[in-house]
Residue, then its C-alpha position, 0 to 999 in steps of 0.5 A: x576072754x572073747x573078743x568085744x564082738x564074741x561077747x556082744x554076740x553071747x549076751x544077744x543069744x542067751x534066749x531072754x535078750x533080744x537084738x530086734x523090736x517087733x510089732x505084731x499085727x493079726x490079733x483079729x484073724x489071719x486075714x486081717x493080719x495080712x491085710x494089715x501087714x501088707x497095708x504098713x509095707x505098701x507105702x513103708x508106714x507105721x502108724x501111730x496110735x493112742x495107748x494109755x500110758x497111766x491108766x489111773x482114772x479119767x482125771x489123770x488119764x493121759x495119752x500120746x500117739x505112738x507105735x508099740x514094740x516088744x523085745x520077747x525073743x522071736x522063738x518064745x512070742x507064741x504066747x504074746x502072738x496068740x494075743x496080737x497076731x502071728x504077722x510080725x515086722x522086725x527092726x533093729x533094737x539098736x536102731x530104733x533107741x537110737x531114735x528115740x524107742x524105749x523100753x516101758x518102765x512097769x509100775x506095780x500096785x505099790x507104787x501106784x499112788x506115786x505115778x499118779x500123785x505126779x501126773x495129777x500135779x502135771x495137770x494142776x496149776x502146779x505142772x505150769x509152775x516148773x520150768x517148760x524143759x523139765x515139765x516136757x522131761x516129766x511127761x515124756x518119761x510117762x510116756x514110757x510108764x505102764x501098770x505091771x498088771x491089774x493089782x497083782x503080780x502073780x497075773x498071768x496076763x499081766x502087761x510085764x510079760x509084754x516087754x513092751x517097747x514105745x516109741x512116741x511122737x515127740x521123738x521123730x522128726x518130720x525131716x529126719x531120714x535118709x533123705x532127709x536133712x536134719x540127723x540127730x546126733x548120738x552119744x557116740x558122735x555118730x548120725x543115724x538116718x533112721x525113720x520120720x514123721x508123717x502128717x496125714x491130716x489128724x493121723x501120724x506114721x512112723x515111715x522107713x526104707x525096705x533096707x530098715x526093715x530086719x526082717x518080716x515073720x508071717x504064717x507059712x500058708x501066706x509066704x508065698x502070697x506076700x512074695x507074689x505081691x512084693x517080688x520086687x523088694x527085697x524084704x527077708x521073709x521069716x515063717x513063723x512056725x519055723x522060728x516060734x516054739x510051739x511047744x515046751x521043748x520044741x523048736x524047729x530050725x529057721x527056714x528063710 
């Protein structure tokens, strides 16, 4: 028997588990991407955006601003890249749980018309009938909701294969940071200063610090660009060709 640790480590690397949650960014082109990694880290601000999280019809449609994550191990997101983008920032899974971040619950066809008698009944008169603690417990819950794929299951693209994390507005706090005041308490009994909420106008962002950040992954032609352009943080630097399997059977050893 291995120690608590030996075992911990085990089960992160038996290549399906993930230890970090990444959002990729680049699905419109290199350049693009960049831009768009380079914008989040000037000022250490995800922003949140509006994803359908039950897409029945525009009766039931309901939506909630959020930043999307996925736990596909690094070394098999060249499928999943070749979708968002090959820019990808990474934070701990541990950390943003802690904070609110949780896996989708993935519905299939079969139990479609359940998802939607519920957030019909949220809508109606009957929603406003129930409690307000219980009726903000069912609608963060679908928050998390998310269709398996387009009525079949054998979908190659179907959103499962994502293993999409969320993480919504209602969970982060315009206080709670590292200099921040207010810490929300875990299970365990420990605090975790970890992240907050940002107001701009009409738009949200989910901000950090640099040491937050587990690490950045990034084509190899952009290292040395985005080290220029942050020399003086001390961000870890992934090259994506380096860690992502190209092909079946392939994997080249992680430069840093």
């Amino acid at each position: 028997m291995g120690t608590e640790q030996e075992n911990i480590i085990m089960v992160l690397d038996n290549g399906y588990i993930n230890d970090y949650l990444v959002h990729w960014t680049g699905k419109d082109g290199l350049r693009s991407g960049f831009e768009a990694l380079t914008s989040i880290l000037t000022k250490n601000r995800l922003k949140l955006g509006y994803n359908p999280y039950v897409w029945l019809d525009f009766r039931t449609k309901a939506v909630c601003k959020m930043a999307c994550f996925t736990d596909v191990p690094i070394q098999h997101s060249r499928i999943h890249c070749k979708k968002y983008g090959k820019f990808g920032i990474a934070f701990s899974k541990r950390s943003l749980a802690n904070i609110g971040a949780h896996p989708v619950f993935y519905y299939t066809h079969t139990t479609q018309q359940d998802v939607k008698k519920v957030v019909t009944f949220l809508h109606s008169e009957g929603g406003r009938a129930i409690p307000q603690d219980i009726f903000t417990a069912l609608w963060r819950h679908f928050h998390f909701c998310q269709e398996y794929g387009k009525g079949k299951i054998e979908s190659r693209d179907a959103a499962y294969y994502e293993r999409e994390w969320r993480l919504g507005e209602d969970y982060l706090d315009e206080q709670h940071g590292q200099n921040g005041v207010k810490y929300k308490r875990l299970l365990n009994g420990q605090s975790r200063c970890f992240g907050k909420l940002v107001k701009e106008g009409q738009d949200l962002f989910f901000e950090f610090i640099d040491k937050d950040v587990a690490f950045i992954v990034l084509p190899r032609r952009y290292a040395n660009k985005f080290r220029k352009a942050f020399k003086d943080r001390h961000l870890r630097v992934k090259i994506y060709e380096d860690i992502v399997v190209p092909s079946k059977g392939r994997r080249h050893r992680t430069r840093e």
